[in-house]
PQR file with spaces between the fields and no chain letter, atoms N, CA, C, O and H, PARSE charges and radii, in Angstrom:
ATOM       1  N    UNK     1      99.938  104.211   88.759 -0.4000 1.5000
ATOM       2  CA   UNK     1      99.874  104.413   90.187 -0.0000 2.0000
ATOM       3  C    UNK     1      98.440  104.770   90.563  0.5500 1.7000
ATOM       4  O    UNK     1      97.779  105.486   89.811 -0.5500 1.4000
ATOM       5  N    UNK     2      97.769  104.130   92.089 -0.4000 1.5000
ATOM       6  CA   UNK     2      96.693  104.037   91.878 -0.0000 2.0000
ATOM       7  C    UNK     2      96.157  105.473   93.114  0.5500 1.7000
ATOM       8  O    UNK     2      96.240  105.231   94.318 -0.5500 1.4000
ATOM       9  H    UNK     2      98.306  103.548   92.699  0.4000 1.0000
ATOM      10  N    UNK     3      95.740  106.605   92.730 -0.4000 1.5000
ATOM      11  CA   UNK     3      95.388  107.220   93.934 -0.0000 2.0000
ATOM      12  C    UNK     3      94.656  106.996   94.668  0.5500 1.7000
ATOM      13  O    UNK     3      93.766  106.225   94.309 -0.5500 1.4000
ATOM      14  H    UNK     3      95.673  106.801   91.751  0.4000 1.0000
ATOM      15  N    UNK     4      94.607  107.620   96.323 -0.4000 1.5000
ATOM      16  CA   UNK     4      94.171  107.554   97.344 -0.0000 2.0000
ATOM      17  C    UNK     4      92.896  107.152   97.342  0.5500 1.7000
ATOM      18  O    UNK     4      92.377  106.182   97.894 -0.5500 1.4000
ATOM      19  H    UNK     4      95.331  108.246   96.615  0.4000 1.0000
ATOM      20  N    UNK     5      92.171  108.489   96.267 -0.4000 1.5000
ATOM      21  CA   UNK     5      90.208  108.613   95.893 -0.0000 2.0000
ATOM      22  C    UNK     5      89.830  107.028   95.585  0.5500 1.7000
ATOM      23  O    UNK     5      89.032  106.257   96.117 -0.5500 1.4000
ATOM      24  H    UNK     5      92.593  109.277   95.819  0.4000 1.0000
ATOM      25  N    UNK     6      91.223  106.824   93.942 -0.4000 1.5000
ATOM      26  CA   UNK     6      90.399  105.323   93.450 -0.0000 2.0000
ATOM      27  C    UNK     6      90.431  104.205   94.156  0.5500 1.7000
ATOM      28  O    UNK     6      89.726  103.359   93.605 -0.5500 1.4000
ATOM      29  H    UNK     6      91.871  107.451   93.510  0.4000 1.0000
ATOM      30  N    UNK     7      91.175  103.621   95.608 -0.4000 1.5000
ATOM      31  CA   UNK     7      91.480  102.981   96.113 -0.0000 2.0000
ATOM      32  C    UNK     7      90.455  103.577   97.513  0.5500 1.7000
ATOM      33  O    UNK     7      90.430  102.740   98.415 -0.5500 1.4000
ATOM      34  H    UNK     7      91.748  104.307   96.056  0.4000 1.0000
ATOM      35  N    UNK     8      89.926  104.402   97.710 -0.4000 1.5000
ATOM      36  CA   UNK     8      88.622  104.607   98.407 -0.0000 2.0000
ATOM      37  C    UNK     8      87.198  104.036   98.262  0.5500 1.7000
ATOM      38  O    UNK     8      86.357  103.638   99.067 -0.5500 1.4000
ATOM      39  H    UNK     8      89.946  105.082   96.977  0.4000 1.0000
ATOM      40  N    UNK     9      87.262  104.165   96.773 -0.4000 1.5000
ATOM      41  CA   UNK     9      85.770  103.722   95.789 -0.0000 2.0000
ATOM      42  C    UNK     9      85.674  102.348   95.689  0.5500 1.7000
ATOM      43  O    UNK     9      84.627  101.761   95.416 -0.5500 1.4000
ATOM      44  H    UNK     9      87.945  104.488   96.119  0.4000 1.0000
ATOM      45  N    UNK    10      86.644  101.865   95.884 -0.4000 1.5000
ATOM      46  CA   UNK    10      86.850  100.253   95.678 -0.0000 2.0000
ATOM      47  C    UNK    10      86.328   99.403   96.836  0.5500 1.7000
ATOM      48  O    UNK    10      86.874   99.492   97.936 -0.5500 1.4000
ATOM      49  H    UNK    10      87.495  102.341   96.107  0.4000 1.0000
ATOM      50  N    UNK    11      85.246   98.542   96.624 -0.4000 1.5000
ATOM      51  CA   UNK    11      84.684   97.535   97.256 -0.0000 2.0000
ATOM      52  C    UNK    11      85.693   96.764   98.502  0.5500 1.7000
ATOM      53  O    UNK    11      86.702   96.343   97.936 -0.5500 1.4000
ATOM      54  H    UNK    11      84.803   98.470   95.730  0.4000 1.0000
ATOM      55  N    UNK    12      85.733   96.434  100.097 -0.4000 1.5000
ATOM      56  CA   UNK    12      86.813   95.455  100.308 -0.0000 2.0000
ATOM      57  C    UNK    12      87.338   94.436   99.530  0.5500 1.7000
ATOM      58  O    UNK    12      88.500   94.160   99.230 -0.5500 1.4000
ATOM      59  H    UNK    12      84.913   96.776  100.557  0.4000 1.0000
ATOM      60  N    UNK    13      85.956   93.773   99.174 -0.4000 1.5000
ATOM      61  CA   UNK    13      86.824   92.430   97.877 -0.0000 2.0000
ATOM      62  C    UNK    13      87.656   92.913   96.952  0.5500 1.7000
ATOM      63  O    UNK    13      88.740   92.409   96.662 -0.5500 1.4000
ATOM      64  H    UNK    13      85.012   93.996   99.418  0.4000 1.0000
ATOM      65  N    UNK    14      87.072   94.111   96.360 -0.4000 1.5000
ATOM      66  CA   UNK    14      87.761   94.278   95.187 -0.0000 2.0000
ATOM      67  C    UNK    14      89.416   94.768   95.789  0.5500 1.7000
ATOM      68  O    UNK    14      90.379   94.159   95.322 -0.5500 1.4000
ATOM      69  H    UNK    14      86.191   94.521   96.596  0.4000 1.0000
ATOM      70  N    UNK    15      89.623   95.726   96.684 -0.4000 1.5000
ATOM      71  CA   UNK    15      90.835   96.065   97.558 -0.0000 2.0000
ATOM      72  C    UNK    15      91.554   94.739   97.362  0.5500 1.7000
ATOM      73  O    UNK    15      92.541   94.702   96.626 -0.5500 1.4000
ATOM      74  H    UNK    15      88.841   96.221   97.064  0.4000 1.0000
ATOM      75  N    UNK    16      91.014   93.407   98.117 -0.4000 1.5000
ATOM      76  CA   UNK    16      91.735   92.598   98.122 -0.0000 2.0000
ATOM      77  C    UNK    16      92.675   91.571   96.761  0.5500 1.7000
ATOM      78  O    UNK    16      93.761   91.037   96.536 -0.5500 1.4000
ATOM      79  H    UNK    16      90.213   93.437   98.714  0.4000 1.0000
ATOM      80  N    UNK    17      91.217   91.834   96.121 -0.4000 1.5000
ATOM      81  CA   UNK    17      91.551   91.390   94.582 -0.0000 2.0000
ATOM      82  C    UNK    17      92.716   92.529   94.253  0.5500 1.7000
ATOM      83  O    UNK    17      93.618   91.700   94.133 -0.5500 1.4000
ATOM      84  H    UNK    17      90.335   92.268   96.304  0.4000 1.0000
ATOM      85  N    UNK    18      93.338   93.704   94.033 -0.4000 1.5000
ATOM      86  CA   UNK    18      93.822   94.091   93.668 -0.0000 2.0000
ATOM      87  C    UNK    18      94.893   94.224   94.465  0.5500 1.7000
ATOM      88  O    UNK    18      95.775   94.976   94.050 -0.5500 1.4000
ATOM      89  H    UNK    18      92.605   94.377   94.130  0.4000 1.0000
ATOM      90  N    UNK    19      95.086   93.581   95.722 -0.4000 1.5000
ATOM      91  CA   UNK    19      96.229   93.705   96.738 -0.0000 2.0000
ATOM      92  C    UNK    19      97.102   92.752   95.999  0.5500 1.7000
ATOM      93  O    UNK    19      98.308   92.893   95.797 -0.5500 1.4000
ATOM      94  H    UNK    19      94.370   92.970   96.059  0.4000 1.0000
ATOM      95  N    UNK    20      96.188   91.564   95.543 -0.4000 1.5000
ATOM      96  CA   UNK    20      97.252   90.084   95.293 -0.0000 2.0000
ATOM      97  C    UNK    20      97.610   90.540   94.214  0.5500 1.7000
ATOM      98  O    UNK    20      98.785   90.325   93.915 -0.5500 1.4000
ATOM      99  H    UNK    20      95.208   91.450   95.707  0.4000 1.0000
ATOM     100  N    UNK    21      96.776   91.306   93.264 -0.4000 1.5000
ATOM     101  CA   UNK    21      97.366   91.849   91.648 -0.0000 2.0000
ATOM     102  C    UNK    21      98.707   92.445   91.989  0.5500 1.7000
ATOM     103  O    UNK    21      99.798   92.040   91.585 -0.5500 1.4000
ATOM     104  H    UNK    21      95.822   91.480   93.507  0.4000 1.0000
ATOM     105  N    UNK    22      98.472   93.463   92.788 -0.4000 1.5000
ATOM     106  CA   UNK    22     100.093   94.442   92.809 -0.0000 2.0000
ATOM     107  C    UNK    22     101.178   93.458   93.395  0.5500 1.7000
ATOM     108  O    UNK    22     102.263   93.532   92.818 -0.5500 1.4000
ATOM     109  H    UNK    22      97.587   93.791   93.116  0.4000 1.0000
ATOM     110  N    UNK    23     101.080   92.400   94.603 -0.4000 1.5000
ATOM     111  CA   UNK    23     101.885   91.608   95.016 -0.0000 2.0000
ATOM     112  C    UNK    23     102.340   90.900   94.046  0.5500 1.7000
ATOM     113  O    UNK    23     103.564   90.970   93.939 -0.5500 1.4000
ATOM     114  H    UNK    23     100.199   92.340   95.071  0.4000 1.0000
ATOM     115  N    UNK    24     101.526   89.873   92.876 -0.4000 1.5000
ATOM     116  CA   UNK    24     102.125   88.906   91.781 -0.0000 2.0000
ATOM     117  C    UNK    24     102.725   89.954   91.396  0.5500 1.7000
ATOM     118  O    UNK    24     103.928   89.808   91.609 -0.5500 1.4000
ATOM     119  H    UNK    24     100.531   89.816   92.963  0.4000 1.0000
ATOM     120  N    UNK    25     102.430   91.236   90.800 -0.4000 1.5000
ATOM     121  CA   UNK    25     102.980   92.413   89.697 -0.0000 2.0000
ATOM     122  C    UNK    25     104.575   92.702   90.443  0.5500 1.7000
ATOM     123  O    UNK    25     105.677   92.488   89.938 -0.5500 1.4000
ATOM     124  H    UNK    25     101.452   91.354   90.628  0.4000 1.0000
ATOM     125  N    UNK    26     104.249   93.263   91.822 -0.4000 1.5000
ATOM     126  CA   UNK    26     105.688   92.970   92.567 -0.0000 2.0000
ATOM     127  C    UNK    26     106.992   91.711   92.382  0.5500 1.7000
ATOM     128  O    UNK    26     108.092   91.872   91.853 -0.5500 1.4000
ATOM     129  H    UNK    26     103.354   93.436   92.232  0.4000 1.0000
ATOM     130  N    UNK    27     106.653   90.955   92.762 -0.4000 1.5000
ATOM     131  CA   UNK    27     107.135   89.810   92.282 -0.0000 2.0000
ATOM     132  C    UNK    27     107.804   89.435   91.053  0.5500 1.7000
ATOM     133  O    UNK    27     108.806   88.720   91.053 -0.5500 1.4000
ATOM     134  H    UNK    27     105.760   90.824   93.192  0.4000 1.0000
ATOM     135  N    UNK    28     107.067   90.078   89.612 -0.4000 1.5000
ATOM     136  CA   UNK    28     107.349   89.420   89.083 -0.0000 2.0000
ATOM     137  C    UNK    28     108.504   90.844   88.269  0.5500 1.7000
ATOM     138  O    UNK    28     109.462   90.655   87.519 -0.5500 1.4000
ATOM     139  H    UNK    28     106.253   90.658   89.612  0.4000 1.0000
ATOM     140  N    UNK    29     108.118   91.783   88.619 -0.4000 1.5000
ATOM     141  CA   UNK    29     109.231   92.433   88.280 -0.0000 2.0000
ATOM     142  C    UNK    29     110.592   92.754   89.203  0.5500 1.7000
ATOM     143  O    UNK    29     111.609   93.379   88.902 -0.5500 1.4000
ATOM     144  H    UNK    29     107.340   91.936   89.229  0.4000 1.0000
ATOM     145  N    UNK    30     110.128   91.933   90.716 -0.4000 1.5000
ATOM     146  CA   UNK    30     111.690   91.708   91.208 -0.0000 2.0000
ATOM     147  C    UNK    30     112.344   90.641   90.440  0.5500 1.7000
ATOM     148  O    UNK    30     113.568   90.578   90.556 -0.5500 1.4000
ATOM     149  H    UNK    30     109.302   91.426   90.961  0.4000 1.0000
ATOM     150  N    UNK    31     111.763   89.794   89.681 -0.4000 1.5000
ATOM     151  CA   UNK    31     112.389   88.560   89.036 -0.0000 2.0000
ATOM     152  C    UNK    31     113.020   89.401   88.106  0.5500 1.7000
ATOM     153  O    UNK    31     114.199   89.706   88.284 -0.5500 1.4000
ATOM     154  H    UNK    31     110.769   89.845   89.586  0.4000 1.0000
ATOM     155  N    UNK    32     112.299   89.877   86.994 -0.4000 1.5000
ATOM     156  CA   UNK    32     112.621   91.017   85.983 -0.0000 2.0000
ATOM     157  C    UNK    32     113.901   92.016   86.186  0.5500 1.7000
ATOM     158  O    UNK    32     114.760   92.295   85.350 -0.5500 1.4000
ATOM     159  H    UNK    32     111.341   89.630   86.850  0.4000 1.0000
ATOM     160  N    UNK    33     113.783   92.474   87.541 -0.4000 1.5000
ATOM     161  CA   UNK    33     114.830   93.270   87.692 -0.0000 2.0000
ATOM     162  C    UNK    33     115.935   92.491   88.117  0.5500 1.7000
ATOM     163  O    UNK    33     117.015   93.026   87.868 -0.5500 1.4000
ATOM     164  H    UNK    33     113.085   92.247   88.220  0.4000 1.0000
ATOM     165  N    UNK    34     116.018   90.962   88.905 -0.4000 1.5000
ATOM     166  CA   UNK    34     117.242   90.831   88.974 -0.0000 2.0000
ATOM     167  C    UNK    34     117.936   90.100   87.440  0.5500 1.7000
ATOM     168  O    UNK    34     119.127   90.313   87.216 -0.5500 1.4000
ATOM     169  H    UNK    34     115.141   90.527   89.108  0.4000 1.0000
ATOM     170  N    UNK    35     117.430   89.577   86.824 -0.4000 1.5000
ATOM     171  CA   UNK    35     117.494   88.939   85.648 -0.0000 2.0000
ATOM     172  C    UNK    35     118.488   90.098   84.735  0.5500 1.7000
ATOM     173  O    UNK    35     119.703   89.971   84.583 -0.5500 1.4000
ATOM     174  H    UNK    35     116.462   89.404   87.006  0.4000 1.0000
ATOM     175  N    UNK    36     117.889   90.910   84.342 -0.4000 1.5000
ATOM     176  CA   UNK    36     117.992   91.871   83.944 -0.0000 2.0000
ATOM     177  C    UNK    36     117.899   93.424   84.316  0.5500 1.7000
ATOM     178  O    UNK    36     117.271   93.498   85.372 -0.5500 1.4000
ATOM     179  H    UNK    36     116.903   91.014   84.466  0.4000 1.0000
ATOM     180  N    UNK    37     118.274   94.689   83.868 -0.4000 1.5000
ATOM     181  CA   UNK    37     118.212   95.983   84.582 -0.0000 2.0000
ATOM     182  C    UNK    37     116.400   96.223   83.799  0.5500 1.7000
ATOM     183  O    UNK    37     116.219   95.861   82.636 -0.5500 1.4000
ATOM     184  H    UNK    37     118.785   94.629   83.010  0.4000 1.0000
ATOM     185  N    UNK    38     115.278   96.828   84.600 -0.4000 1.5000
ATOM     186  CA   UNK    38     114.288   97.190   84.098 -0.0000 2.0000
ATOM     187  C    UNK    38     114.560   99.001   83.637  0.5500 1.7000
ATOM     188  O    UNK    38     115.304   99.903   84.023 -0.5500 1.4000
ATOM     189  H    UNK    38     115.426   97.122   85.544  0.4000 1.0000
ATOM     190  N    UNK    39     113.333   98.813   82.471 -0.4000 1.5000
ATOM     191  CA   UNK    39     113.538  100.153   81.742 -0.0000 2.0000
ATOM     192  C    UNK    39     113.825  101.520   82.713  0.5500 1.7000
ATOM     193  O    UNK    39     114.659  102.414   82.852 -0.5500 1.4000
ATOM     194  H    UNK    39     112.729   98.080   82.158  0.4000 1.0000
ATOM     195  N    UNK    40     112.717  101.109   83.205 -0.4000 1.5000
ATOM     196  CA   UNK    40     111.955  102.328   84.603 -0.0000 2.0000
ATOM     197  C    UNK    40     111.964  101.610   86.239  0.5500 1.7000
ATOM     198  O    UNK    40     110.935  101.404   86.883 -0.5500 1.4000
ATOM     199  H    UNK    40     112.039  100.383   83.092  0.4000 1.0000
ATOM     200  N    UNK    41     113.221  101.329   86.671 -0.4000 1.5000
ATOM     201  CA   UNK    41     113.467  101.003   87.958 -0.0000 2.0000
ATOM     202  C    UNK    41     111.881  101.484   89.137  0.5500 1.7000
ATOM     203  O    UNK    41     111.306  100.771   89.959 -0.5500 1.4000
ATOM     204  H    UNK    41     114.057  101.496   86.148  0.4000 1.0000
ATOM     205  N    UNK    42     111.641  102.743   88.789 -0.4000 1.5000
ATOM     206  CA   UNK    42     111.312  103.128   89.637 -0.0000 2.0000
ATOM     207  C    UNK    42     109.327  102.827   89.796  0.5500 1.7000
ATOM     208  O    UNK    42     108.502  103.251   90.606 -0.5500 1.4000
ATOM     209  H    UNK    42     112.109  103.323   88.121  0.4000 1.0000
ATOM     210  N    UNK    43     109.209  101.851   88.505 -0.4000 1.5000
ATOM     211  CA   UNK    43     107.557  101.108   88.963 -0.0000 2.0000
ATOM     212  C    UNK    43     107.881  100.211   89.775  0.5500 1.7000
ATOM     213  O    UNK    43     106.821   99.771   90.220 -0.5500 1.4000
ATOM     214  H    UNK    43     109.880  101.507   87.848  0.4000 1.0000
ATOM     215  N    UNK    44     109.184   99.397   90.472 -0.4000 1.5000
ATOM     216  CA   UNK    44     109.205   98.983   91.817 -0.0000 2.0000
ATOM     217  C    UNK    44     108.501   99.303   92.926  0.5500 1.7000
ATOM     218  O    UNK    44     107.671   98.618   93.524 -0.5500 1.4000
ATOM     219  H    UNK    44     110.045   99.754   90.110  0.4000 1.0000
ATOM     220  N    UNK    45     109.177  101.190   93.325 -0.4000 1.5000
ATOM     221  CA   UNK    45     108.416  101.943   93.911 -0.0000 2.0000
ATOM     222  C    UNK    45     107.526  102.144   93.999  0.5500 1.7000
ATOM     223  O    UNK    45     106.976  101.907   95.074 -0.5500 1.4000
ATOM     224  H    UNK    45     109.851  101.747   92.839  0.4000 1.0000
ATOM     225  N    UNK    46     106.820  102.701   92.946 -0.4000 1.5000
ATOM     226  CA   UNK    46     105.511  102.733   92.667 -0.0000 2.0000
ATOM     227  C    UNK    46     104.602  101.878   93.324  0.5500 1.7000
ATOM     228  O    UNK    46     103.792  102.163   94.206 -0.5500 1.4000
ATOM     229  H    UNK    46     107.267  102.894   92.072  0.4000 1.0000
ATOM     230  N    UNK    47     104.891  100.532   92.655 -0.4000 1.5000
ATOM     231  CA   UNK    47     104.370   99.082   92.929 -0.0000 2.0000
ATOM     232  C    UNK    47     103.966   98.949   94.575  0.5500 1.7000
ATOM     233  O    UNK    47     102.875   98.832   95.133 -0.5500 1.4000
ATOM     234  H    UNK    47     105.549  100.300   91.939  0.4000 1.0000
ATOM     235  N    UNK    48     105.749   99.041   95.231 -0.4000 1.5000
ATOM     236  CA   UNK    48     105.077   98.849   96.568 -0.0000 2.0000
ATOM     237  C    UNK    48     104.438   99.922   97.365  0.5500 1.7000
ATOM     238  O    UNK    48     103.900   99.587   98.420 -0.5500 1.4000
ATOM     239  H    UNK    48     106.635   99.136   94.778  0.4000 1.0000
ATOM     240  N    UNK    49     104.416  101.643   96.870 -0.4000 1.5000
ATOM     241  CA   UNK    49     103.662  102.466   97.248 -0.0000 2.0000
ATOM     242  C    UNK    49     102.073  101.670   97.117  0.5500 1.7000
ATOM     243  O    UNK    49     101.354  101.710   98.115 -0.5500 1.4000
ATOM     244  H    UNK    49     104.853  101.915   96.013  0.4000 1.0000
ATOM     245  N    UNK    50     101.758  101.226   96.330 -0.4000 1.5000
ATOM     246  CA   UNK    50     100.644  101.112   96.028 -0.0000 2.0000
ATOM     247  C    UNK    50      99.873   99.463   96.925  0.5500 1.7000
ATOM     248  O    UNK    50      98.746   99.218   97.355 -0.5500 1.4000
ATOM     249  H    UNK    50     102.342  101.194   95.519  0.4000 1.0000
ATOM     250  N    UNK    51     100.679   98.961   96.893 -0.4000 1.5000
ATOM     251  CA   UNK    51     100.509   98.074   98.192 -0.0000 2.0000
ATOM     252  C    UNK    51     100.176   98.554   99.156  0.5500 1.7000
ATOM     253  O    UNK    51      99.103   98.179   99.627 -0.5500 1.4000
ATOM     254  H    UNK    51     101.595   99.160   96.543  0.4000 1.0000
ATOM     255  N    UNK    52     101.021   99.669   99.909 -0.4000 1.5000
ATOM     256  CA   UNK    52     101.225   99.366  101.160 -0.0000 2.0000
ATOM     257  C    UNK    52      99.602  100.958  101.449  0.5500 1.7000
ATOM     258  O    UNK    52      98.894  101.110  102.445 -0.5500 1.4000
ATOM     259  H    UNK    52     101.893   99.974   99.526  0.4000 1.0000
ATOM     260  N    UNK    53      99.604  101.783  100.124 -0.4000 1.5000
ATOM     261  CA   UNK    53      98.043  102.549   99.877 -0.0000 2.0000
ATOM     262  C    UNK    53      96.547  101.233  100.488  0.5500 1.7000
ATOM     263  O    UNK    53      95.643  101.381  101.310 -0.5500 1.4000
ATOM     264  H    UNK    53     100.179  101.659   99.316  0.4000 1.0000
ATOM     265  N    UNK    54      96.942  100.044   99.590 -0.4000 1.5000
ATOM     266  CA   UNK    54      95.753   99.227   99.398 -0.0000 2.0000
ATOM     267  C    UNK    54      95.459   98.736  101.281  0.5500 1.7000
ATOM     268  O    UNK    54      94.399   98.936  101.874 -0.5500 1.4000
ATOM     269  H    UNK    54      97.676   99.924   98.923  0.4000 1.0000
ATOM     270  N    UNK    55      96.676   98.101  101.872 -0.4000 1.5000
ATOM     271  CA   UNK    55      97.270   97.353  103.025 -0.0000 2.0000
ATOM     272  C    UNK    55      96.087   98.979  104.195  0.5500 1.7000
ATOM     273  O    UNK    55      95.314   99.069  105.149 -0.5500 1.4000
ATOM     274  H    UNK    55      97.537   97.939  101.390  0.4000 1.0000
ATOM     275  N    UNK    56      96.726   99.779  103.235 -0.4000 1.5000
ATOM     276  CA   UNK    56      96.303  100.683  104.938 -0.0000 2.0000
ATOM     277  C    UNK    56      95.319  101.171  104.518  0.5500 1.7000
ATOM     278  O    UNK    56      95.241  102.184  105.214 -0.5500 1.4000
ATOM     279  H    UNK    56      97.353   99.706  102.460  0.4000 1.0000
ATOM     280  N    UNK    57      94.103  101.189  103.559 -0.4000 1.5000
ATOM     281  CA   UNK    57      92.821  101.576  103.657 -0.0000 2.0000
ATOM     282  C    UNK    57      92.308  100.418  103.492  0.5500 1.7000
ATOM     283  O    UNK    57      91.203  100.588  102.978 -0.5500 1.4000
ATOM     284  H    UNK    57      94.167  100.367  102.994  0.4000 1.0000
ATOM     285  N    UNK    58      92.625   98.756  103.734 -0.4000 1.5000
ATOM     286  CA   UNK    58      92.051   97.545  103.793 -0.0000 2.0000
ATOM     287  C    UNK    58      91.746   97.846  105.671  0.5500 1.7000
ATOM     288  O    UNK    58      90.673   97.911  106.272 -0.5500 1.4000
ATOM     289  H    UNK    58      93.523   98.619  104.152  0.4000 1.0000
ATOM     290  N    UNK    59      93.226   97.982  106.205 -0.4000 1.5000
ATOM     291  CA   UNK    59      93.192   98.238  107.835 -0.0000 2.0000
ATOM     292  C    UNK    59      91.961   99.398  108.208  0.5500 1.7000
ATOM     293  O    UNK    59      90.943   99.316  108.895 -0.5500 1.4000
ATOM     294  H    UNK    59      94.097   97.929  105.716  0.4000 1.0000
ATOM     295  N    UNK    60      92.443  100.272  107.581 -0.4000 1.5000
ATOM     296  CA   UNK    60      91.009  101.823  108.536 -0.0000 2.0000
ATOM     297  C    UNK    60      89.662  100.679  108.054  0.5500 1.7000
ATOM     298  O    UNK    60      88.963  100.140  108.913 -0.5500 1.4000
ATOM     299  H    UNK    60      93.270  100.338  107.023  0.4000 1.0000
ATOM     300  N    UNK    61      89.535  100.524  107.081 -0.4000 1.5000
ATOM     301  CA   UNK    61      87.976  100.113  106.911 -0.0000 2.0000
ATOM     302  C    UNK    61      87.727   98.584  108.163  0.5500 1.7000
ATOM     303  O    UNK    61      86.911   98.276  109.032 -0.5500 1.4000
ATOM     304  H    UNK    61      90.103  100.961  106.383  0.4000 1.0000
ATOM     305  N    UNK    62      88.621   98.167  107.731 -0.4000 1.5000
ATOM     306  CA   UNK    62      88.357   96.794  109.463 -0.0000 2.0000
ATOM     307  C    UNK    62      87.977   97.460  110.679  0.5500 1.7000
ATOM     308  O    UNK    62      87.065   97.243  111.476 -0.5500 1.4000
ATOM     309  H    UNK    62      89.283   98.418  107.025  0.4000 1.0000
ATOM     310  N    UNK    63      89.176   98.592  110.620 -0.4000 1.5000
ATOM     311  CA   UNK    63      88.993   98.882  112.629 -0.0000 2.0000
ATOM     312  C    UNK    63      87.967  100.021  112.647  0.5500 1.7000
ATOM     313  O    UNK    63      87.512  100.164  113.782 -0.5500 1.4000
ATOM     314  H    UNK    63      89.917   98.768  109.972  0.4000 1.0000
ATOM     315  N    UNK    64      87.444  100.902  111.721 -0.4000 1.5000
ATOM     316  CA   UNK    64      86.453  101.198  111.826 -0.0000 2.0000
ATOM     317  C    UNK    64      85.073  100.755  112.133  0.5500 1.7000
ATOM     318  O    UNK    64      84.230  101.317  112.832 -0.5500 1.4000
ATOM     319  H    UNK    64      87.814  100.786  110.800  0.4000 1.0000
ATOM     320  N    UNK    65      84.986   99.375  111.322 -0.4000 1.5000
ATOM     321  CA   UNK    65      83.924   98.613  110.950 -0.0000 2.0000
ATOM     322  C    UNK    65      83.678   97.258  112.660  0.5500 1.7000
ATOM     323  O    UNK    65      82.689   96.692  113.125 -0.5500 1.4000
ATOM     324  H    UNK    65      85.671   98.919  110.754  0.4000 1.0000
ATOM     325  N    UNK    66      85.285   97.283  113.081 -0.4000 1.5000
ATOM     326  CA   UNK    66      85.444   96.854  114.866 -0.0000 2.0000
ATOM     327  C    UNK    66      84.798   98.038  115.312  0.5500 1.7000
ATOM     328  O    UNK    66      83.657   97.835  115.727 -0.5500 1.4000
ATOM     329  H    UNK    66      86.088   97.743  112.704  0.4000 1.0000
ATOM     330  N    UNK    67      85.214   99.278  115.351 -0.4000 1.5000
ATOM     331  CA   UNK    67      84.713  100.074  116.467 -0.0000 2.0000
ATOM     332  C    UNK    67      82.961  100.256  116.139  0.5500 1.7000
ATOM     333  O    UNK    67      82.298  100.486  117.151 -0.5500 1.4000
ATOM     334  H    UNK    67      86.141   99.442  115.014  0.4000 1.0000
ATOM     335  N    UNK    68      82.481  100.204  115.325 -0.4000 1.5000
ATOM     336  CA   UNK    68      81.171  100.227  115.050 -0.0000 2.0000
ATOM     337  C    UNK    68      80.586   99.170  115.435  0.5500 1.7000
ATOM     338  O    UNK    68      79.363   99.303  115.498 -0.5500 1.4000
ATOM     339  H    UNK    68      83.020  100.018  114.503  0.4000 1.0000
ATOM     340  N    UNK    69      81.037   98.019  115.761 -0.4000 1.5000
ATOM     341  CA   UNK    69      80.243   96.970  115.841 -0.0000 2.0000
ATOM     342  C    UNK    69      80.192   96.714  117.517  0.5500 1.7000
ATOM     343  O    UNK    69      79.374   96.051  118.156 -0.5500 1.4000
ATOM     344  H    UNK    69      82.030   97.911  115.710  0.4000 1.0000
ATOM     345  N    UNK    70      81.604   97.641  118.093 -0.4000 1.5000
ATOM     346  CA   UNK    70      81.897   97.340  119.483 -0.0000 2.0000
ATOM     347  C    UNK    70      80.888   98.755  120.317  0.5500 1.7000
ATOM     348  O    UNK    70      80.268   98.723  121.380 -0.5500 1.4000
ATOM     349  H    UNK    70      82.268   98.180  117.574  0.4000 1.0000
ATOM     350  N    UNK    71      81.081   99.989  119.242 -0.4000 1.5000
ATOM     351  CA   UNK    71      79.321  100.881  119.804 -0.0000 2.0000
ATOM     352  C    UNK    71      78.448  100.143  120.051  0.5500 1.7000
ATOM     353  O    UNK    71      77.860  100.133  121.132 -0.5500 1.4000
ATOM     354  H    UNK    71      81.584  100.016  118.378  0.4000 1.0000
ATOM     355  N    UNK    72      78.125   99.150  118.787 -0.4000 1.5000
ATOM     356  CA   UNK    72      76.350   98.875  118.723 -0.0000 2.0000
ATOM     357  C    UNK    72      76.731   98.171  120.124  0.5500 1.7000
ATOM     358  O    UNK    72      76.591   98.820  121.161 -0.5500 1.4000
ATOM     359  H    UNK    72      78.603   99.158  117.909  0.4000 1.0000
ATOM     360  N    UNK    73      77.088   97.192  120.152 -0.4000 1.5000
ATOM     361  CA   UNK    73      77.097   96.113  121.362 -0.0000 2.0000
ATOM     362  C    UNK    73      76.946   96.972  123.119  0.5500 1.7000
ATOM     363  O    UNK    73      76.645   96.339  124.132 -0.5500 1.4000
ATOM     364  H    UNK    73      77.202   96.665  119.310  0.4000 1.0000
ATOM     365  N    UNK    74      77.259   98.602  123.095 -0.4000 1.5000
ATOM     366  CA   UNK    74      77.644   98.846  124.318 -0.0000 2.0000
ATOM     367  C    UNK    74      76.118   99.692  124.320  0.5500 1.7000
ATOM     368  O    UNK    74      75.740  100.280  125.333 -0.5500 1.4000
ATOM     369  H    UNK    74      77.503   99.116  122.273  0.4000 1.0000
């Protein structure tokens, strides 16, 4: 699970690079879990905690980076 700090330090690209990682990773253990019962149900959770971590410090850094650009302009 990835905390708040290390998902701060992380480049936008890299954010994004690691958005599609947790999404395939999602994915492929919903396949996993319906197939079969997984060991530890609960890296589902995890999984999409950690999405939806990446999703909303991808968003603050955009609309920050809007409102800064909509200062300079005024």
């Amino acid at each position: 699970m990835m905390k708040k700090l290390e998902i701060k330090e992380l480049a936008l690209e890299d954010l994004e690079i690691r958005l599609n990682e947790e999404r395939s990773t999602l994915t492929n253990l919903k396949f996993t879990h319906a197939v079969s019962a997984l060991e530890n149900p609960n890296v589902l959770k995890n999984t999409r905690k950690n999405i939806a971590r990446i999703l909303t410090e991808i968003k603050e850094r955009k609309m920050k980076q809007s409102a800064e650009s909509a200062a300079e302009t005024n």
